[in-house]
MIBA-183623 format. One record per residue (C-alpha): residue in three letters; residue number from 1; x, y, z. Coordinates in pm, whole numbers, plus 32768, in hexadecimal, padded with zeros to 4 digits. Layout:
// MIBA-183623
@res:ala, n:NUM, east:X, north:Y, up:Z .
...
This chain:
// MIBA-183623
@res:unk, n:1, east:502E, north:9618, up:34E4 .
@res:unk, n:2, east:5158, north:96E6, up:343D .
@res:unk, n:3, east:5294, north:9633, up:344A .
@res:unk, n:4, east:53DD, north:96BA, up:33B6 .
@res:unk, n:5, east:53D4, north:959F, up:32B5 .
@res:unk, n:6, east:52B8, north:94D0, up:324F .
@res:unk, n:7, east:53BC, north:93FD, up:313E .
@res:unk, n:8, east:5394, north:926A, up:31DB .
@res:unk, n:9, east:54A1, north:9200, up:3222 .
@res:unk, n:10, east:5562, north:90FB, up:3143 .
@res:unk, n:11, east:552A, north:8F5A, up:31A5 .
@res:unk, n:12, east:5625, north:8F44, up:32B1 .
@res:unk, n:13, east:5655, north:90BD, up:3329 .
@res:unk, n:14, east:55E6, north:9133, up:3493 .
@res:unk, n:15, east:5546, north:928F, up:3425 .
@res:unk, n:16, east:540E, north:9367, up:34E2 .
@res:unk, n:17, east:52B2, north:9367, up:3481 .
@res:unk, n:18, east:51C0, north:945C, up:34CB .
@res:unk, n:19, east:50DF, north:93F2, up:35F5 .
@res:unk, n:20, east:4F9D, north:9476, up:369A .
@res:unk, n:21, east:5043, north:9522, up:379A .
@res:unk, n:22, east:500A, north:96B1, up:376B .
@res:unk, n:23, east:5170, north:96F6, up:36F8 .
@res:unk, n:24, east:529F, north:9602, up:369B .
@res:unk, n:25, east:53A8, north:9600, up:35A2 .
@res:unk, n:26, east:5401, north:94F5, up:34B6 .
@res:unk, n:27, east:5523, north:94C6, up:33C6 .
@res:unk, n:28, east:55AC, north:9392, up:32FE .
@res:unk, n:29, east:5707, north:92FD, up:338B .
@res:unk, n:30, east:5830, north:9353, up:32C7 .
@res:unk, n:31, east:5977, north:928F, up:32AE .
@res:unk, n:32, east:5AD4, north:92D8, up:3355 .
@res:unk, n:33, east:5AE2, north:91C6, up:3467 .
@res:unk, n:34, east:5C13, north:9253, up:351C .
@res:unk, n:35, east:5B5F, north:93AE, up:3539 .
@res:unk, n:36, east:5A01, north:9419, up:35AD .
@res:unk, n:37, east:5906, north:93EF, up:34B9 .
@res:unk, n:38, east:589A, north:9561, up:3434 .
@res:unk, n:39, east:571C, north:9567, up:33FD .
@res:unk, n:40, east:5694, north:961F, up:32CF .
@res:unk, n:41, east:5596, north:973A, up:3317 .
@res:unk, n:42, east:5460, north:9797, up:3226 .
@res:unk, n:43, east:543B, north:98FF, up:3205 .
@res:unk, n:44, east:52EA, north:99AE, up:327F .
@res:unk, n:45, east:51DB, north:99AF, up:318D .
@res:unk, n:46, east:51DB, north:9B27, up:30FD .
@res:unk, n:47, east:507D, north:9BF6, up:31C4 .
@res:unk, n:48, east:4F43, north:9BD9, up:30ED .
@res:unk, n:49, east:4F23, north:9D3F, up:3141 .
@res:unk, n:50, east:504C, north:9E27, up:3197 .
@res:unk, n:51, east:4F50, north:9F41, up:31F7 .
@res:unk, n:52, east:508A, north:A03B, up:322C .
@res:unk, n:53, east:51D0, north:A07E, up:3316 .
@res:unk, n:54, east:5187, north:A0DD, up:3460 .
@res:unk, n:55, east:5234, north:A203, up:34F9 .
@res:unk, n:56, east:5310, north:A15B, up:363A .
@res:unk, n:57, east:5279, north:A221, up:3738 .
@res:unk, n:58, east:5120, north:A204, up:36CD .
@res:unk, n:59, east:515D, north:A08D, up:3692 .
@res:unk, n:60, east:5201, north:A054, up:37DB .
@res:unk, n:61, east:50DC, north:A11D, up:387B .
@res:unk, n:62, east:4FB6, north:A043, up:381F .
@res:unk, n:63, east:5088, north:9F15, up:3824 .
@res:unk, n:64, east:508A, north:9F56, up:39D0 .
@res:unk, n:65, east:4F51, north:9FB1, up:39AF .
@res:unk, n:66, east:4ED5, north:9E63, up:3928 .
@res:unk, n:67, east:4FCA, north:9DAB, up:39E1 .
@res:unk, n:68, east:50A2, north:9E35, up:3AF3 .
@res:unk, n:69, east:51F6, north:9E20, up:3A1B .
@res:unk, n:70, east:52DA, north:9F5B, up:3A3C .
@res:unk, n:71, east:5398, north:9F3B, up:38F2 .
@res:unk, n:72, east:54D4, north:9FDE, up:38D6 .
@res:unk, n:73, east:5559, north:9FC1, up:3741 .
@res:unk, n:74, east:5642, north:9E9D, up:3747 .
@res:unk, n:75, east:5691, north:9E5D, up:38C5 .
@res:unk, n:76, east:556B, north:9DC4, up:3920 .
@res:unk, n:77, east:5565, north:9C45, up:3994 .
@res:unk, n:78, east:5469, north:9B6B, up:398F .
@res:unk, n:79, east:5428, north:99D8, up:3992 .
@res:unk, n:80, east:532C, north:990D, up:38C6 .
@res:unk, n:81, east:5284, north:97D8, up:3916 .
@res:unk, n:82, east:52D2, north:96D9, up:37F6 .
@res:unk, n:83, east:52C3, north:9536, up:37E1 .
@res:unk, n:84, east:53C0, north:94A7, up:3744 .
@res:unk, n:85, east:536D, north:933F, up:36C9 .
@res:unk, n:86, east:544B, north:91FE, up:3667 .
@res:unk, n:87, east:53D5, north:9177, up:354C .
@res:unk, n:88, east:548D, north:902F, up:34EF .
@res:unk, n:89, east:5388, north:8F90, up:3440 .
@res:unk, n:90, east:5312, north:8ECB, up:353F .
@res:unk, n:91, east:51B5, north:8FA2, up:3602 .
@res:unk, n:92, east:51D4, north:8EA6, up:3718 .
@res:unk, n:93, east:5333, north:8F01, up:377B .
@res:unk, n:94, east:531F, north:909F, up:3724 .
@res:unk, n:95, east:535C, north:9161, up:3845 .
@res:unk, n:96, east:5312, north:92EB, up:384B .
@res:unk, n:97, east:53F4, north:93FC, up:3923 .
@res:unk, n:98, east:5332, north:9524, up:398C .
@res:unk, n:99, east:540D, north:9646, up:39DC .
@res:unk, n:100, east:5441, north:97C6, up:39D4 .
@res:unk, n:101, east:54EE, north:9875, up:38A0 .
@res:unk, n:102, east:55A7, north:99A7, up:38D4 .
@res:unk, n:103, east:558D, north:9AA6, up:37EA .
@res:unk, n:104, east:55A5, north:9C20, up:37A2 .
@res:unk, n:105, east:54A6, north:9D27, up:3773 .
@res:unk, n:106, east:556F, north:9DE1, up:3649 .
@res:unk, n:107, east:546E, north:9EDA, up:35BD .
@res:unk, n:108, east:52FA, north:9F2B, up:3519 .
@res:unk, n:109, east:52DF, north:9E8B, up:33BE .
@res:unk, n:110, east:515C, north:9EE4, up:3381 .
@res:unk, n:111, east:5040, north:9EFD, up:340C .
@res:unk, n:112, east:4F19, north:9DD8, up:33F0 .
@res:unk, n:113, east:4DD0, north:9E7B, up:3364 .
@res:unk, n:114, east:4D17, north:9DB1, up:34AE .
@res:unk, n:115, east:4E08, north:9D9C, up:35B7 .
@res:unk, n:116, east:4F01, north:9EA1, up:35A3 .
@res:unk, n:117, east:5066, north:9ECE, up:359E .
@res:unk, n:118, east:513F, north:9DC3, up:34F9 .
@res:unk, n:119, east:52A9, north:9D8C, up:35B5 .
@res:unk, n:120, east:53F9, north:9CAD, up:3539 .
@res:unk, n:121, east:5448, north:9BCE, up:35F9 .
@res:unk, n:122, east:55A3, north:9B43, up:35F1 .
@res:unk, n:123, east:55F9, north:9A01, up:3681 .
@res:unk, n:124, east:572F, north:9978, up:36FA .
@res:unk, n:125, east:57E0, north:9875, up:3693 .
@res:unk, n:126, east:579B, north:9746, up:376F .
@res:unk, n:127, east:57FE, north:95E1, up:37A4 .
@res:unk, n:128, east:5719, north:94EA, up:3803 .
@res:unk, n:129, east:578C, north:9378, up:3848 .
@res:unk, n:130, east:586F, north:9373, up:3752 .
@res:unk, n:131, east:57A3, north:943B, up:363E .
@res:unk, n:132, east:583D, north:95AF, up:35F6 .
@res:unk, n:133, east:570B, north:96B1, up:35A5 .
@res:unk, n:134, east:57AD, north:97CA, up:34F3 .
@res:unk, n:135, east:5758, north:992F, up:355B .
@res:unk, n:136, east:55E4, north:9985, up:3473 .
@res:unk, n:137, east:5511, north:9AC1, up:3482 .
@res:unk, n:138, east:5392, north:9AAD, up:34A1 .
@res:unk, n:139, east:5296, north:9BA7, up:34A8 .
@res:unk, n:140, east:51A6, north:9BB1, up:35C9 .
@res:unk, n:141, east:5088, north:9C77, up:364E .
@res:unk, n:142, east:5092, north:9C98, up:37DC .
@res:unk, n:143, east:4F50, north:9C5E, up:380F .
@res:unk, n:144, east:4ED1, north:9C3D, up:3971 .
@res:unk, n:145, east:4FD1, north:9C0B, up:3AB7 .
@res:unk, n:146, east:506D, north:9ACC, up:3A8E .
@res:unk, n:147, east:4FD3, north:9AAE, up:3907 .
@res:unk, n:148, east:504E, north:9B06, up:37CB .
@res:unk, n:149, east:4FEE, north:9AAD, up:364C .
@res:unk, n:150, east:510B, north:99F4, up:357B .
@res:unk, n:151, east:50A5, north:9AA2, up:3441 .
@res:unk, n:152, east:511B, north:998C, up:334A .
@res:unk, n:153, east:505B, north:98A0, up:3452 .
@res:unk, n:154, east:4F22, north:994D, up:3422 .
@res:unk, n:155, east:4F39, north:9935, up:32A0 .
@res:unk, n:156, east:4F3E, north:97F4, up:32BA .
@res:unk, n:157, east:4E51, north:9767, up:33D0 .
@res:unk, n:158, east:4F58, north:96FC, up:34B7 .
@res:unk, n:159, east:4FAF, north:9783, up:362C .
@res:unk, n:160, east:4E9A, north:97A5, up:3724 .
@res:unk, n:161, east:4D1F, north:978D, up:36A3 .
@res:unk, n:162, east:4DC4, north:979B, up:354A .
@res:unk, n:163, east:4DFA, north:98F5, up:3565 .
@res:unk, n:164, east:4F68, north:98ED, up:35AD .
@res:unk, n:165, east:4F52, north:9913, up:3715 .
@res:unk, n:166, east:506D, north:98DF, up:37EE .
@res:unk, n:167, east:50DB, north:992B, up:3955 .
@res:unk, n:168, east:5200, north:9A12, up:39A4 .
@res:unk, n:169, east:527F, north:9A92, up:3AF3 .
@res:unk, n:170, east:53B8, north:9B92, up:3B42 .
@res:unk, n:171, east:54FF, north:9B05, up:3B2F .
@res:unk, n:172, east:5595, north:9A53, up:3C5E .
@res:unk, n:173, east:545B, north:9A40, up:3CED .
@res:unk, n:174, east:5411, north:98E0, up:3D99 .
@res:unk, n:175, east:5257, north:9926, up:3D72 .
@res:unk, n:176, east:51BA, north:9810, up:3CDF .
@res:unk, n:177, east:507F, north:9845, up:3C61 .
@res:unk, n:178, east:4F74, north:977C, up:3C1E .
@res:unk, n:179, east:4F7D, north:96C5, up:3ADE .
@res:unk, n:180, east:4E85, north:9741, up:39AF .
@res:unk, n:181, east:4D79, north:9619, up:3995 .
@res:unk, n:182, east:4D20, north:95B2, up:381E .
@res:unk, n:183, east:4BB2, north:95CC, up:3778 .
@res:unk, n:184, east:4B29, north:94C2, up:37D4 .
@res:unk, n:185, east:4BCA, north:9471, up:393B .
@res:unk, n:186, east:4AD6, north:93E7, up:3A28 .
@res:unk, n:187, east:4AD4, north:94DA, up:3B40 .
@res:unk, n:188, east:4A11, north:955F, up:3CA6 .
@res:unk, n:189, east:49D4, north:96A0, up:3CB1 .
@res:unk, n:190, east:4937, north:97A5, up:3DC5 .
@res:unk, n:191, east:4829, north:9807, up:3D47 .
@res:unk, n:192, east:481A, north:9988, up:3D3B .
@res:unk, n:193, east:491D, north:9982, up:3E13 .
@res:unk, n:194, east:4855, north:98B7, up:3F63 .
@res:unk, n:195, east:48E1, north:97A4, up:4032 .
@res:unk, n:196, east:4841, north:968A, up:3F86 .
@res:unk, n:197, east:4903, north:95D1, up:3E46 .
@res:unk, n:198, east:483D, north:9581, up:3D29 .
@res:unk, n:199, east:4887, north:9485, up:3C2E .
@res:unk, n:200, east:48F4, north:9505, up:3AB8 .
@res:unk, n:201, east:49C8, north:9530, up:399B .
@res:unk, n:202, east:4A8F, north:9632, up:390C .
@res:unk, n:203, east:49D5, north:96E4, up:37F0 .
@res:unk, n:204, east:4ADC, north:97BB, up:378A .
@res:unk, n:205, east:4C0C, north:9878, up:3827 .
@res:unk, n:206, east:4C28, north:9A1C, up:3824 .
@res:unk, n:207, east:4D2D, north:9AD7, up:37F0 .
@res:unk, n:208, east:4D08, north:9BA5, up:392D .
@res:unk, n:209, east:4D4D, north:9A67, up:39B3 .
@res:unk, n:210, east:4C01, north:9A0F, up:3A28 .
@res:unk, n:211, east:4B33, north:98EB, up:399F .
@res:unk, n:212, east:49CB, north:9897, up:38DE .
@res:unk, n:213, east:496C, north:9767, up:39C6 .
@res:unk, n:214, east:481A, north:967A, up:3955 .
@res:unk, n:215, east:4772, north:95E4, up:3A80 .
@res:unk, n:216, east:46F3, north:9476, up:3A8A .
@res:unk, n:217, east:45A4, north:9515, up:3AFF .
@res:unk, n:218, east:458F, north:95ED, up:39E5 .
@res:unk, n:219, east:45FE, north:9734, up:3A2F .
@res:unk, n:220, east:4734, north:97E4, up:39D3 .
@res:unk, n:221, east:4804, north:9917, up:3A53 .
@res:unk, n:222, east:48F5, north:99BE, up:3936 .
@res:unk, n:223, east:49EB, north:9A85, up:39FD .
@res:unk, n:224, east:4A5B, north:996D, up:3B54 .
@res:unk, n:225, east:4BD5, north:99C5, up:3BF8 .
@res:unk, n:226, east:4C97, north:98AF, up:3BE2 .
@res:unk, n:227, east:4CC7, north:986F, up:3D60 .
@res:unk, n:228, east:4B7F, north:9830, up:3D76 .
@res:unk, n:229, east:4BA2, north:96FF, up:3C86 .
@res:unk, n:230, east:4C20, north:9598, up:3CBF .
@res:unk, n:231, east:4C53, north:9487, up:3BC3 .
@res:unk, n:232, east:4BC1, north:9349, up:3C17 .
@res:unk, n:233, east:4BFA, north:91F2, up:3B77 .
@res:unk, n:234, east:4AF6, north:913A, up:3AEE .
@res:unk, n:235, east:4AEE, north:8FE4, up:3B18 .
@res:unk, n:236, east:4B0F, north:8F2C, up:398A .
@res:unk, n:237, east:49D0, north:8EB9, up:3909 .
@res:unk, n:238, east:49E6, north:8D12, up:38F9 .
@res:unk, n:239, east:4955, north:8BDE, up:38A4 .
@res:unk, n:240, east:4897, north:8B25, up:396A .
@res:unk, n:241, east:492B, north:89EF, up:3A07 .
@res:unk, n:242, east:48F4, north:88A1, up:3AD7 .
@res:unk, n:243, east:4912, north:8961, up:3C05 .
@res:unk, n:244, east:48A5, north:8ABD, up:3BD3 .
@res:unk, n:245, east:47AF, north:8B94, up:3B67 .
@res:unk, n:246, east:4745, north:8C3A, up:39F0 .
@res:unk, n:247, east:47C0, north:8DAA, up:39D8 .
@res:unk, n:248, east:466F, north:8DD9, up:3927 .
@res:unk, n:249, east:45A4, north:8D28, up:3A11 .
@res:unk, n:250, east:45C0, north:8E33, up:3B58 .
@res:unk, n:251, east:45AF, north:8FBB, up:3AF1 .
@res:unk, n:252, east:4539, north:908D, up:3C20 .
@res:unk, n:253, east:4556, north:91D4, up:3CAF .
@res:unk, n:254, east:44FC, north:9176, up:3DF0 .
@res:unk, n:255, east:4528, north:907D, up:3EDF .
@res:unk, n:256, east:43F3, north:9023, up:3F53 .
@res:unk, n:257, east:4378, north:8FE3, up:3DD6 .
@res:unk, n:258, east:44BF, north:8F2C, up:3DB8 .
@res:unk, n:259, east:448D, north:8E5C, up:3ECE .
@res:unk, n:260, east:4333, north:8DEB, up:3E74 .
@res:unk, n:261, east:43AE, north:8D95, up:3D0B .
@res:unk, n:262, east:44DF, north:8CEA, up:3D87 .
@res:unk, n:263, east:43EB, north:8C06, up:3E72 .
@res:unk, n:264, east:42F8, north:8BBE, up:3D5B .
@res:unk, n:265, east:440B, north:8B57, up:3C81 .
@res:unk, n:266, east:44C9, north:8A71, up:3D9F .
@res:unk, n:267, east:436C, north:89A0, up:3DED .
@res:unk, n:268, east:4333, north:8989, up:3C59 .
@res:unk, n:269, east:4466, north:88DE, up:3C01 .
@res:unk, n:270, east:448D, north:8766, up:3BA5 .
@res:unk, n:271, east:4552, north:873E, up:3CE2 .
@res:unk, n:272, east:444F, north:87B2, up:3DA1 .
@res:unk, n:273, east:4337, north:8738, up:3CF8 .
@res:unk, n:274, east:43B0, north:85D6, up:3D11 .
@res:unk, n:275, east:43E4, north:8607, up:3EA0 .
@res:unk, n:276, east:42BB, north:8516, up:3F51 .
@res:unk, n:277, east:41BD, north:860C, up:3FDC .
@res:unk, n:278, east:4236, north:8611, up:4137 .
@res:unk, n:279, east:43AA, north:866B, up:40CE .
@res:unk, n:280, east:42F4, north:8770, up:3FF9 .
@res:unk, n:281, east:4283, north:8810, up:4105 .
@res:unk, n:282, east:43B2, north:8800, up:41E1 .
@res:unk, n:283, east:445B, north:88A8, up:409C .
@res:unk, n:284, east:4383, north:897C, up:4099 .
@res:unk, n:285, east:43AB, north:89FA, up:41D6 .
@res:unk, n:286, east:452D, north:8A13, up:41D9 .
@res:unk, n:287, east:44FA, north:8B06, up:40B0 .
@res:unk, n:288, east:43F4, north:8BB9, up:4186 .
@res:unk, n:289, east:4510, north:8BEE, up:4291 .
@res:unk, n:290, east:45FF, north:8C58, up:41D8 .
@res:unk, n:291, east:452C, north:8DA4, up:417B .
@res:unk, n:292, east:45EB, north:8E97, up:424F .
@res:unk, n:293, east:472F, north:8E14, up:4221 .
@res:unk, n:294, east:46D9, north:8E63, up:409A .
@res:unk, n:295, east:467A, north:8FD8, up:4107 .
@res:unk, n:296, east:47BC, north:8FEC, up:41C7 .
@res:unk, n:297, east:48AB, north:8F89, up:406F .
@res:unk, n:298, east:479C, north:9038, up:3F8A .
@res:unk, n:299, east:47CD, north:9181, up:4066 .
@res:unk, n:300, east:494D, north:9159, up:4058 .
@res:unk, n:301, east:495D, north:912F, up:3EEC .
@res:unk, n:302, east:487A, north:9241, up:3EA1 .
@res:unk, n:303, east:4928, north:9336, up:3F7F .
@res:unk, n:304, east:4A69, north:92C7, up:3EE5 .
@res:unk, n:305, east:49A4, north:931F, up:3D6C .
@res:unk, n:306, east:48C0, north:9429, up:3DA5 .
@res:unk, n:307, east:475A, north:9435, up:3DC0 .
@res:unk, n:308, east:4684, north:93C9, up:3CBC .
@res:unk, n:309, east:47B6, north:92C3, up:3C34 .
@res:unk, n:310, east:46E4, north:919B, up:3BAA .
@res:unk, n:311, east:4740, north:9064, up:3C4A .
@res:unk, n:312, east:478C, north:8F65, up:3B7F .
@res:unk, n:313, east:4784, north:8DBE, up:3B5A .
@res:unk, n:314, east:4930, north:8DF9, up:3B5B .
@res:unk, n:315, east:4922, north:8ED8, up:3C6A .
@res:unk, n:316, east:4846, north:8DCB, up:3D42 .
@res:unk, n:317, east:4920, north:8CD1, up:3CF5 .
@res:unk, n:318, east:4A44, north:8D85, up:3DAC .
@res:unk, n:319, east:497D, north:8DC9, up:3EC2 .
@res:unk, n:320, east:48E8, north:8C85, up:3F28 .
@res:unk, n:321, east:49F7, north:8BCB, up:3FB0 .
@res:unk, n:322, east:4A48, north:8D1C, up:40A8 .
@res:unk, n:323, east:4889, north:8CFD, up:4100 .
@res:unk, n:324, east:48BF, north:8B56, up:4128 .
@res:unk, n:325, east:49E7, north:8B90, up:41F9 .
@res:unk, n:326, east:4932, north:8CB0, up:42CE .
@res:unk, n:327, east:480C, north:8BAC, up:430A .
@res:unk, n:328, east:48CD, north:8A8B, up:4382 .
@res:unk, n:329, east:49A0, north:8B6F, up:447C .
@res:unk, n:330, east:4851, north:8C00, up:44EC .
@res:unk, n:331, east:47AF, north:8A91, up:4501 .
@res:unk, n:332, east:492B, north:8A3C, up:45AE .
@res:unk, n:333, east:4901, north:8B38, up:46AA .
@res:unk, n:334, east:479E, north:8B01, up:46FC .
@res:unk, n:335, east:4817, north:897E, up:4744 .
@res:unk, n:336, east:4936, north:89DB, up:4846 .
């Protein structure tokens, strides 16, 4: 991402790092203890290609075109979503502040040779616990509603699908939009749009503020609106233990497949194996039973995923106490 400063900070400073959030600002903590600290800002890197001024008019024309911004030269107001990170030096302990940056639309500097009409931004000066920004200009390209293109960003892979994306809104407004997901982000998705979520991953992210989503089952869409998307978390991939089961051993995309592997590895174990051939059966049998309590938790987590999320050994082991705890207050029941 583009910070404002990518110096590290000296052994013993509290400075800001870059982060994988879509914008933040960073700086390096100066000294004065009995005033605020003041934080350094890096310049914008100069455009790879200027491609001309832009006439104001024509400049603020396409710009509401593309985004719904009426520009007026130098009175406009808008607020940018950054993350600011503490860095002391210690990644357990950093904690990141997500907040809106007001700033002012001053005038057309160029005009990008893909996306249009370049504008300064000017940012106010802004404390934040404890930490003085000073005021910094940036050039931007309002992209989409509620998107724009940090220009030095872009150059250098940061922002949003390392294209410099970030999310703006109108100043004083109190809309909170929904947060730009990273490549890679584990997501559900409605598929062209329907009612049913299918399990993915972000591909890649547009700038018209759509997305390029890959589907678990294969298929992709290029162009999906972000409300239609929800990030999901995975559970971590992990070793097998005493108790639980391998990651590697169960990979489904079904339950009914799952089930039948999960059975054939429960009576195959050394535990089992060892049981005396009537407690074998009896085993056997409990397992048996506790098939549709399995669908129940399978459905649930699949739902919560998308469809065509592969089920995995780490995911079981979550679920199992919730199935043996649904069998013994069915078996409960029956006995009252």
């Amino acid at each position: 991402m583009a910070g404002l400063s990518t110096e590290e900070p000296a052994a013993g400073d509290t400075g800001k790092r870059p982060t994988d959030t879509p914008g933040e600002r960073s700086g390096e903590e100066a000294g004065a203890a009995e005033a605020p600290q003041r934080e350094a800002k890096r310049p914008c890197l100069e455009l790879q290609e200027q491609g001309g001024q832009f006439p104001f008019a024509e400049a603020a024309a396409a710009t509401a075109a593309a985004s719904g911004l009426s520009v007026q030269q130098n009175t406009t107001r808008v607020e940018v979503c950054w993350e600011v990170s503490d860095d002391a030096g210690d990644a357990e302990a950093e904690q990141s502040l997500t907040l809106w940056w007001g700033c002012t639309v001053a005038e057309a500097v160029g005009r990008h040779p893909a996306y249009g009409p370049m504008w300064l931004l000017k940012y106010d000066e802004k404390e934040v616990e404890g930490k003085v920004f000073e005021a910094e200009e940036r050039r931007v390209i309002f992209c989409a509603p509620g998107l724009l293109i940090d220009v030095a960003a872009s150059e250098e892979g940061g922002g949003g699908g390392g294209k410099g994306l970030m999310l703006w809104r109108a100043e004083g407004s109190t809309h909170e939009p929904l947060p730009l997901l990273p490549v890679g982000q584990p997501i559900k998705a409605k598929y062209k749009g329907e009612d049913t979520w299918f399990a993915g991953v972000v591909h890649d992210l547009n700038t018209d503020g759509t997305y390029h989503v890959k589907y678990e089952d294969g298929d992709q869409e290029t162009s999906v609106p972000r409300d239609l998307i929800e990030a999901v978390e995975v559970a971590d991939d992990g070793e097998e233990d005493d108790e639980g089961i391998d990651e590697e051993a169960i990979v489904a995309h079904d339950i009914d497949s799952f089930f039948e592997l999960f059975t054939t590895i429960m009576t195959s174990g050394e535990m089992f194996v060892n049981l005396a051939p009537e407690k074998q059966r009896f085993a056997a049998e409990r397992i048996a039973n506790m098939r549709p309590f399995f669908r129940v938790e399978l459905e649930k987590l699949i739902q919560d995923k998308g469809r065509g999320y592969t089920v995995t050994g780490t995911d079981i082991n979550h679920i199992i106490p919730k199935v043996m705890q649904a069998a013994k207050n069915a078996a409960d029941a029956f006995h009252t």
